[in-house]
C-alpha positions in Angstrom: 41.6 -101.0 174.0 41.3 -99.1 171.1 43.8 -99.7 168.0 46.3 -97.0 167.6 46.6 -95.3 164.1 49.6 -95.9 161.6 51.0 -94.1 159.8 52.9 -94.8 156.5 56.9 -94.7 156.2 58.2 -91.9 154.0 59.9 -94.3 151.2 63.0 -92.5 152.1 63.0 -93.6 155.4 62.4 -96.9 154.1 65.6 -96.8 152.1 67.4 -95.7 155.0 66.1 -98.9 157.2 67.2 -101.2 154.2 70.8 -100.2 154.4 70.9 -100.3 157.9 69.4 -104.0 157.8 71.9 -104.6 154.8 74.6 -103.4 157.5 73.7 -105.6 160.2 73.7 -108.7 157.5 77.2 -107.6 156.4 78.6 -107.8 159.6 76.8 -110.8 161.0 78.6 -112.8 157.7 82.1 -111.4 158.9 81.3 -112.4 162.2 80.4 -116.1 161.1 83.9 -116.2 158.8 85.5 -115.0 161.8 84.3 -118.1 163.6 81.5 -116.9 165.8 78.5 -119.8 164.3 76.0 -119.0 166.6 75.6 -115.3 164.7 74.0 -117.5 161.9 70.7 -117.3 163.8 70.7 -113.4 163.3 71.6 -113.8 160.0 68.3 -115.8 159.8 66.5 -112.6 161.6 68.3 -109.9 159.2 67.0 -112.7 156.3 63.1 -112.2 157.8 63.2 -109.1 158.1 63.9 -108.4 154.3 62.4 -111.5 152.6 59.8 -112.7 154.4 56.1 -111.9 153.2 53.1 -112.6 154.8 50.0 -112.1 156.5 51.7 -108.8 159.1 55.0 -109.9 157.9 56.1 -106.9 155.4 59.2 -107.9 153.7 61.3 -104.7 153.6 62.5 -105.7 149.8 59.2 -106.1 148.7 58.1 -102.9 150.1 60.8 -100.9 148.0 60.0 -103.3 145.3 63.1 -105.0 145.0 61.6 -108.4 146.1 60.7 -109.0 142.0 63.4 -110.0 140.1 65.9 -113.0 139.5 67.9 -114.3 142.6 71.0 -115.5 142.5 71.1 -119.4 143.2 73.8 -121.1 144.5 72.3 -124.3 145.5 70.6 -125.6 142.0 67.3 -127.9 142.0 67.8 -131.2 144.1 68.0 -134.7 142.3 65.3 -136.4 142.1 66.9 -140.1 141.2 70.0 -139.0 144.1 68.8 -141.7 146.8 71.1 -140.1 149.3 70.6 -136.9 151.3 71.5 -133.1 149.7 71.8 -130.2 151.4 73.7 -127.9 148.3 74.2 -124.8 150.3 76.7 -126.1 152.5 80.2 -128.8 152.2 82.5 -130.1 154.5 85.4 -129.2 155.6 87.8 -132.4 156.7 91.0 -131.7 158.7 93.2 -134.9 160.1 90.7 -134.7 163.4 87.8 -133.6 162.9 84.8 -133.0 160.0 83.1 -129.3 159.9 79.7 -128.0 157.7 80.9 -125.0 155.9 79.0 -122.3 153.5 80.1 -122.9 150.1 81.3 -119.2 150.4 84.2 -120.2 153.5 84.9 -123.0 150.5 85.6 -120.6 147.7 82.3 -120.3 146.6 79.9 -122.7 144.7 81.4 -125.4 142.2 79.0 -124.6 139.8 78.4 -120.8 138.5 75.4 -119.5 140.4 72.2 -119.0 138.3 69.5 -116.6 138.4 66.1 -117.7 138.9 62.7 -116.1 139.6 62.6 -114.9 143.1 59.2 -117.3 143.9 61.3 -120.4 142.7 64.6 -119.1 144.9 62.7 -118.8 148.1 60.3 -122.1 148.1 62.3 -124.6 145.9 63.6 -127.5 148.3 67.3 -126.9 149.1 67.7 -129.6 151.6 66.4 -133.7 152.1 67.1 -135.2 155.2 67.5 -139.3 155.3 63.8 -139.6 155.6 62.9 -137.8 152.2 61.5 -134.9 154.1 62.6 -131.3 152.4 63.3 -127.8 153.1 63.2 -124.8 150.9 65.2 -121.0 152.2 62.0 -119.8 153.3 61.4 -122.7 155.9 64.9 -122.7 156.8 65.0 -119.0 157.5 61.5 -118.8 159.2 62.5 -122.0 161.8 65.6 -120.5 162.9 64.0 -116.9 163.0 61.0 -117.6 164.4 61.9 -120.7 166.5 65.4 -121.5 167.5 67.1 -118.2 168.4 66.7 -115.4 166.2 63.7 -113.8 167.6 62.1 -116.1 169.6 63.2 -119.2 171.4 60.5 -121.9 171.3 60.1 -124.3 173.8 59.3 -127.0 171.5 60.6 -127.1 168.0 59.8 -129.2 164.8 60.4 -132.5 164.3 61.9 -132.6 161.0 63.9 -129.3 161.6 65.0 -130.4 165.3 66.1 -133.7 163.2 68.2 -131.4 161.0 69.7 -129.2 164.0 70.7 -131.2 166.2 70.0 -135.3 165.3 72.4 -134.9 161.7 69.4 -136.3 159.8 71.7 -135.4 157.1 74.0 -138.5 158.0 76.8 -136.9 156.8 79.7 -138.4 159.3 83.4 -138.4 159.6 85.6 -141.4 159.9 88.9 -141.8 161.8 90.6 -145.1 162.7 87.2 -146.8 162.0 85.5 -144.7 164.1 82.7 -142.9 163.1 81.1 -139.2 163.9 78.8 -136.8 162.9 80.2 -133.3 161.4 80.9 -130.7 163.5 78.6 -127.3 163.3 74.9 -126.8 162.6 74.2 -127.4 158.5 70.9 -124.8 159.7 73.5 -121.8 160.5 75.8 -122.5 157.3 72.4 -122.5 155.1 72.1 -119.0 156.6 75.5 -117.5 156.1 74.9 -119.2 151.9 71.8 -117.6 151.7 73.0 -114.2 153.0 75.3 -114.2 150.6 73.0 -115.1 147.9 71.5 -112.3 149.2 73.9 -110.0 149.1 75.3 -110.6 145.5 71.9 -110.2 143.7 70.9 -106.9 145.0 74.7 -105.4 144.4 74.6 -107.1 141.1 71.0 -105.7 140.2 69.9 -102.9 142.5 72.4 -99.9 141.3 71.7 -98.0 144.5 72.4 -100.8 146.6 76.0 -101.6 145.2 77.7 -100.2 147.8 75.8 -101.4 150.6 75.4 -104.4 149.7 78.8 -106.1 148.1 79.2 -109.8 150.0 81.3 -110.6 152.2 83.9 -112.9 151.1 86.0 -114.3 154.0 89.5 -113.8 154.2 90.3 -116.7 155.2 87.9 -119.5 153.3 89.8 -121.8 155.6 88.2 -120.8 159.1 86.0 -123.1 160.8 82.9 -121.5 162.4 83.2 -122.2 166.4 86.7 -122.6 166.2 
């Protein structure tokens, strides 16, 4: 069959696209605050769509050039004498029953000021080790939830380390209650997203004068809601 021709995007049209995509982002994050976790794996889509850069992938930042640039980090580097596992996008919530993985943004934001870094650094430094050592950095994060587990495609087979992550709490973090033990409620892979988005979000309003307005994060009302609940 004989390949179809292409033809290029006005840029204006492009600009156009990227607030719409900025849109859907916006809302996704209010429907995570609002409780509705499982919208964290179209965060992850609305993530690919604008960051992700390779091969027929065309990030939609980087083809408006707004890709370049310092990010704003929320995470920091990981420890490398910390024995224990990190995941620095994401705490816990505790209640008197349960335990819940929250954005830091639904826990009033980062304890640390958020830096900027180069965007290369942002997207493939490790964010995450699991209780075997084994690391993640955004970009894998965003691309296994995107590509694998829900946001555009469900796989029927997913990877070990990140199924480990998702679903096994190869984090280990746990909650305790009259000696008994359990893991935290909520997928640490979802709140990773709903961090990231607003990483996201607050570099390009901060940086990107013409995106200001469409791109102010979303801070939740109430930094006490539990996603799923």
């Amino acid at each position: 069959m004989a390949k179809r021709k292409r033809k290029a995007r006005p840029k204006g049209e492009l600009k156009k696209e990227l607030i719409e995509q900025l849109q859907l982002l916006r809302n996704a994050c209010e429907a995570y605050d609002n409780g509705l976790e499982a919208i964290g794996k179209h965060i992850s889509l609305s993530l690919r769509v604008l960051l992700h850069h390779h091969g027929q992938s065309r990030s939609l930042l980087e083809q408006l050039g707004y890709r370049k640039g310092r990010f704003f980090d929320s995470a920091g580097p990981l420890s490398p004498r910390n024995l224990l596992t990190e995941c620095n996008l994401v705490g816990l919530r505790v209640t008197g029953e349960d335990g819940y993985y929250l954005p830091l943004i639904s826990m009033g934001g980062s304890p640390k000021p958020m830096k900027r870094v180069k965007f290369l650094k942002w997207w493939n430094d490790p964010v995450l080790k699991d209780n075997k050592k084994r690391t993640f950095c955004r970009r894998e994060l965003i691309l296994h939830v995107a590509d694998t587990d829900g946001g555009a495609h469900v796989d029927p087979e997913l990877e070990e380390a990140y199924l480990a992550i998702s679903r096994e709490n190869s984090l280990g973090w746990i909650f305790s209650k009259n000696s008994i033990e359990s893991a935290l409620k909520g997928r640490p892979e979802l709140a990773c997203m709903r961090q990231i988005a607003h990483e996201l979000l607050c570099t390009l309003s901060e940086y990107v004068p013409e995106l200001k307005e469409h791109a102010q994060p979303v801070i939740p009302a109430d930094p006490e809601t539990t996603p799923g609940r």
